[in-house]
C-alpha positions in Angstrom: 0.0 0.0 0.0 1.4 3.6 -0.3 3.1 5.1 2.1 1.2 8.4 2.4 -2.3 5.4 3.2 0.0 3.5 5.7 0.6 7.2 7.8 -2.9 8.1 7.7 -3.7 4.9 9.1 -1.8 4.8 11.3 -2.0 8.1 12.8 -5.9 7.5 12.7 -4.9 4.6 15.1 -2.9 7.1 17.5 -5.4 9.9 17.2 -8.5 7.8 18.3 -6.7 5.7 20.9 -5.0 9.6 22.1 -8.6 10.8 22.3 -9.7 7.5 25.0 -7.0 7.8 26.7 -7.2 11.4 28.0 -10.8 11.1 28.5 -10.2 8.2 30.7 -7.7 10.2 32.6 -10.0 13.4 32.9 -12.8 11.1 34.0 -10.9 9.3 37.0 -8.8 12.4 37.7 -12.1 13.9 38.5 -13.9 11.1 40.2 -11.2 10.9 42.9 -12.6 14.4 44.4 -15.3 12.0 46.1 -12.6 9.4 46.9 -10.4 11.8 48.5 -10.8 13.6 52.3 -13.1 17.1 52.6 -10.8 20.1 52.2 -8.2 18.2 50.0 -6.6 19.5 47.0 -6.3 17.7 43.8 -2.8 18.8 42.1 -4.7 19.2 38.8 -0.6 20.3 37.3 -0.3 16.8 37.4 -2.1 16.2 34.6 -0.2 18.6 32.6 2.5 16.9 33.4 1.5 13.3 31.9 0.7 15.2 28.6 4.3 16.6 28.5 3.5 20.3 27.4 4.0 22.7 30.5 5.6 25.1 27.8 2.9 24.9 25.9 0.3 25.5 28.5 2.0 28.6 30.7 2.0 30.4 27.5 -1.9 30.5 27.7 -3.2 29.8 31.1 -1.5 31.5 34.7 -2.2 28.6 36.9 -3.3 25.1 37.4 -6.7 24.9 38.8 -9.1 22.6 37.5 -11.4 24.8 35.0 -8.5 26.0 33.2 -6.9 22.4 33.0 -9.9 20.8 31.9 -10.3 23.3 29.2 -6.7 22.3 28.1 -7.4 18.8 27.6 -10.7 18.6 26.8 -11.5 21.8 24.2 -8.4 23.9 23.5 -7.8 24.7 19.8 -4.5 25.7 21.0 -3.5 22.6 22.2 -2.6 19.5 19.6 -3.2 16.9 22.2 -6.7 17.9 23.2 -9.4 15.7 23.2 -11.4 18.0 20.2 -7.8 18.4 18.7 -6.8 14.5 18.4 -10.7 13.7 17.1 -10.1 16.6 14.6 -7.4 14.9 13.2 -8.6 11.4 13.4 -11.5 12.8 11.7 -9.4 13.8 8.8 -7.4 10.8 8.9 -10.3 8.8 8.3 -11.6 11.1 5.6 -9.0 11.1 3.7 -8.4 7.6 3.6 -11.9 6.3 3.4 -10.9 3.8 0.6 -9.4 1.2 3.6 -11.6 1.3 5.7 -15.2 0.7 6.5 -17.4 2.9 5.4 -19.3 2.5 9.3 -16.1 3.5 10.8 -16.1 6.6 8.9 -19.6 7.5 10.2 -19.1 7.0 13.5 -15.3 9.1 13.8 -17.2 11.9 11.7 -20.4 11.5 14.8 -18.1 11.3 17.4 -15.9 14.8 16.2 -19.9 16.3 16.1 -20.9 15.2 19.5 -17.7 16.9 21.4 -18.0 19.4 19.0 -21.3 20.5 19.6 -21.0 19.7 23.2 -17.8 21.6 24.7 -17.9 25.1 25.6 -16.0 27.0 28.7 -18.8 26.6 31.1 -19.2 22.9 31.3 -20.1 21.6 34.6 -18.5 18.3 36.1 -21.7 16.3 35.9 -22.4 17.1 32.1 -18.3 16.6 31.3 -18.7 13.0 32.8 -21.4 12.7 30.2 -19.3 13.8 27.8 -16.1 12.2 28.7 -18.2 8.5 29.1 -19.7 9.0 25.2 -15.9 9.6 24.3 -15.1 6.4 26.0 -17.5 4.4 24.8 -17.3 5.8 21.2 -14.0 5.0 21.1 -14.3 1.3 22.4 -17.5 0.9 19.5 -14.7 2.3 16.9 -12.1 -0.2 18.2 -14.3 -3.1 17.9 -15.8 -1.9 14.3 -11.9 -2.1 13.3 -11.6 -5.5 14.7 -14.9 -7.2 13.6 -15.5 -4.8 10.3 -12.3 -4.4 8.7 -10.0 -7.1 6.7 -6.6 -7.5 8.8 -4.4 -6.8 6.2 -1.7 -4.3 6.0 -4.1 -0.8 6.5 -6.1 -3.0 9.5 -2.1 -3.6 10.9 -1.1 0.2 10.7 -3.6 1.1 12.5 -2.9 -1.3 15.1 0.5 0.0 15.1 -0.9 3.4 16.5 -3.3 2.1 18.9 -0.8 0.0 21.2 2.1 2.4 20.6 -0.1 5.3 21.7 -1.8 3.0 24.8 1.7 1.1 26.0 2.9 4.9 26.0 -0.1 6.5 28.2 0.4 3.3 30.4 3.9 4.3 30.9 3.1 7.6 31.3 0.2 6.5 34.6 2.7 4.2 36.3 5.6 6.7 36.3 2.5 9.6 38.0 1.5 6.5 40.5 5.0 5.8 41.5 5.3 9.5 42.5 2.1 10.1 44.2 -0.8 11.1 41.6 -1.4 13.5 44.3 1.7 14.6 46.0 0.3 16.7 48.7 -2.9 17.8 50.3 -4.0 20.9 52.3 -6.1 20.7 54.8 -8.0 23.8 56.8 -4.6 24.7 58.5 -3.3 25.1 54.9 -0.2 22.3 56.3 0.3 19.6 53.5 0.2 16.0 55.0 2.1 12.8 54.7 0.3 11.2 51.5 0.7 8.0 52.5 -2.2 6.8 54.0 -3.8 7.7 50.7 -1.5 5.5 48.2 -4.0 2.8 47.3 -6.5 5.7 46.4 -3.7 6.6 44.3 -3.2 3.1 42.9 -6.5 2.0 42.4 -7.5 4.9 40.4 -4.6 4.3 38.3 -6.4 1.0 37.6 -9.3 2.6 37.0 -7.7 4.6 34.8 -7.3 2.0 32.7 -9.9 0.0 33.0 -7.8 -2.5 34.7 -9.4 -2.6 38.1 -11.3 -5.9 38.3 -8.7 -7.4 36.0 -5.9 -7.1 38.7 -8.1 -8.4 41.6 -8.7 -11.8 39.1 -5.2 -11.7 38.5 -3.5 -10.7 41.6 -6.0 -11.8 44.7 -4.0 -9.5 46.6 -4.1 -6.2 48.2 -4.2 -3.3 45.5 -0.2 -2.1 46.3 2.6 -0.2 44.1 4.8 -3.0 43.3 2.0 -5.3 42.4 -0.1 -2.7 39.9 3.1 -1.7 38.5 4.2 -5.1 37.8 0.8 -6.2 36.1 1.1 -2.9 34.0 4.9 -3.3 32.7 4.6 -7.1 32.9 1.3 -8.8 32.3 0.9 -10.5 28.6 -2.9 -11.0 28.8 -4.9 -7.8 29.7 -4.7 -5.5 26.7 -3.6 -2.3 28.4 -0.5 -3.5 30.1 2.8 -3.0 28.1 3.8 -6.0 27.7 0.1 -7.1 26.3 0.8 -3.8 23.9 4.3 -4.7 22.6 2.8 -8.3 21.7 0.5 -7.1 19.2 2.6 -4.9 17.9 5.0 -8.0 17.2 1.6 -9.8 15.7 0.5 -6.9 13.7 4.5 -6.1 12.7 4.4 -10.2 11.3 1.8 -9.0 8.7 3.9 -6.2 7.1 7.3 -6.3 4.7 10.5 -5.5 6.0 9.6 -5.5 9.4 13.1 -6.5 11.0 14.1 -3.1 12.4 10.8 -2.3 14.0 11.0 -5.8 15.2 14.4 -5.1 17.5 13.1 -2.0 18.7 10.0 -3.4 19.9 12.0 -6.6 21.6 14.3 -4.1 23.3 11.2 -2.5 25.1 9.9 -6.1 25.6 13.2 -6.7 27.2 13.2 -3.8 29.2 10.2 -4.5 30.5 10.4 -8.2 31.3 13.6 -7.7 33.0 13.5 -5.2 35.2 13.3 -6.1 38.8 9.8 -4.3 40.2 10.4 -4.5 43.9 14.4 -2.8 43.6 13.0 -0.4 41.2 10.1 1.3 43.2 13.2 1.3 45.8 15.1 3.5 44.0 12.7 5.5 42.4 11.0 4.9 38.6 11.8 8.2 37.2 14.7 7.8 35.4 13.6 4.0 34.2 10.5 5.2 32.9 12.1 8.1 31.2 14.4 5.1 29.5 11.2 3.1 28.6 9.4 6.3 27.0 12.2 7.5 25.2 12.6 3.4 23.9 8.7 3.6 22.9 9.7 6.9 21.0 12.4 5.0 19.5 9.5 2.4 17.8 7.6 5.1 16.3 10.9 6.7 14.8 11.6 3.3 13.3 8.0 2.8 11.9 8.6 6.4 10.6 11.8 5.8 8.8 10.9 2.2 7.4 7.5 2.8 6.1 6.4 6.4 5.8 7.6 9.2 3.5 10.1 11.3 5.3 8.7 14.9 4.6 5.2 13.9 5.4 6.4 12.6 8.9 3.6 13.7 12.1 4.9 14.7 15.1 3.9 12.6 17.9 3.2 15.4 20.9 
C-alpha cells in the first residue's frame, strides 16, 4: 500500500486511541474528588505533566486549577493533544483515507468529532463533562471493535494497530511513572499544612487501575491487596490484559508479522519487551522509577521513529506530541 495510506492509518490509530485515553484520565482524575478527604486538593498540574506540554500550556493559562486544565485537555484549539484536537485529526485521517476502511467507521469518527463538537464550551459543569467524557469512551471502544470485527486484517487493519498500542503502552507508561510519584503529591487541609500522603496510596493506585480500565482485571489476577509494586508489575509485565505494556508490545510484534520489511521495527520493539520483562519491580520502586520510565518512553519513541523511517515518506512525517 502507499506510504502516504499506511501514515494516515496509522496516525488514525494514534489519534483515536489519544482521544480514549485522556478522557479516561480526565474522567478518573475527576472522580477521585469524592474518593479523597473534605478540604483536599487535587494537584490538577499533574495532569499537565502526563501530557508533556507545560511550555505549551503557561503560555496561555496562569495557573493550574481545575477549570483551566480541563479546558486544556478537553476543548483547546491551542493545544494539539486535546481531546477535540486528536478527534479533529482522526476525523481527517479517516476522511481522507476512506478507501481502507469501512465505510461504518467513517460515520461514526465523523459523529463522534460532532458530539464533542457540539458539546464543549468554557462553562461545562463536572456532571455534564462526565457525560461527555463516558460518550468519548464508549465511542472509542464501538470504533475499536468496528476495526476489529469490520475491517480485513491486512496491512491498513495492521497500521492502525501499530498506532493504537504504541499510543496506549505509551499513556500506560506515562500513569505508572505519576503513581510511583504520588498522583497527588500533597494535600492541604484547613490549616493550609500539606500531610504525609501515605495513607492515601492505594487511592492513588486504584485509580490508576481505573484509569485504565484495569481494576477488576488485577483483583482476578492478583488476589492480593491493590499495592505499588504489584499494579506496577501487572502494567509493565502482564501479557494477557490489553492495556499492560507487555500485552501492547505483543501485538505490535503480531501486527508487525503482517507487514514487509519489518526486521528493524521488530528489535526496537524486543528491546522494550526486554526492558520491560527484566527489570526487577520491587528494587525499582526502591530507588525510584523516574529515570527507568524516562528510558522506557524515550525506547517507545524510538519504535515510532523506526516505523517512521521504514514505512512512511520522510517529509510527510507527524509529530507525535
Amino acid at each position: 500500500m502507499l506510504s502516504s495510506v499506511a501514515e494516515r492509518v496509522y496516525w488514525l490509530g494514534r489519534y483515536l486511541e489519544r482521544a480514549e485515553n485522556s478522557a479516561r484520565l480526565l474522567k478518573v482524575y475527576s472522580a477521585m474528588l469524592f474518593d479523597l478527604p473534605r478540604g483536599s486538593n487535587l494537584d490538577w498540574s499533574t495532569l499537565i505533566d502526563l501530557s508533556g506540554s507545560h511550555e505549551n500550556y503557561k503560555e496561555h493559562y496562569d495557573n493550574y486549577d481545575e477549570k483551566p486544565v480541563v479546558n486544556y485537555l478537553l476543548s483547546d484549539a491551542k493545544n494539539p493533544t486535546s481531546i477535540f484536537a486528536c478527534l479533529v485529526f482522526a476525523r481527517e485521517n479517516a476522511r481522507t483515507c476512506r478507501e481502507v476502511i469501512p465505510s461504518e467507521i467513517w460515520e461514526q469518527v465523523n459523529a463522534l468529532y460532532y458530539t464533542v463538537k457540539e458539546n464543549i464550551n468554557p462553562r461545562l459543569g463536572r456532571a455534564n463533562r462526565y457525560t461527555l467524557l463516558e460518550k468519548v469512551i464508549a465511542d472509542s471502544q464501538r470504533i475499536e471493535g468496528m476495526f476489529v470485527s469490520s475491517m480485513s486484517h491486512n496491512q491498513a487493519y495492521s497500521f492502525i494497530e501499530l498506532g493504537r498500542k504504541l499510543e496506549r503502552a505509551d499513556m500506560t507508561s506515562r500513569l505508572v511513572d505519576v503513581g510511583s510519584i504520588n498522583l497527588l503529591p500533597a494535600f492541604a487541609g484547613k490549616t493550609e499544612k500539606h500531610l504525609f500522603i501515605e495513607p492515601y496510596e492505594n487511592i492513588i493506585w486504584i485509580n490508576v487501575l481505573r484509569c485504565l480500565g484495569a481494576f477488576q482485571a488485577y483483583r482476578r489476577q492478583v488476589h492480593n491487596r491493590v499495592s505499588g509494586n504489584l499494579v506496577v508489575r501487572f502494567l509493565l509485565q502482564d501479557e494477557e490484559f490489553p492495556r499492560a505494556i507487555g500485552f501492547c508490545l505483543s501485538a505490535l510484534v503480531e501486527n508487525l508479522d503482517r507487514l514487509p520489511n519489518n526486521d528493524d521495527v521488530k528489535r526496537a520493539v524486543t528491546r522494550v519487551k526486554r526492558i520491560t520483562r527484566e527489570v526487577n519491580v520491587d528494587s525499582l520502586l526502591e530507588r525510584g522509577l523516574l529515570e527507568f520510565i524516562d528510558e522506557l518512553q524515550i525506547s517507545i519513541a524510538d519504535i515510532h521513529e523506526e516505523i517512521s523511517r521504514v514505512w512512511f515518506s520522510p517529509e510527510t512525517i507527524q509529530e507525535s506530541d
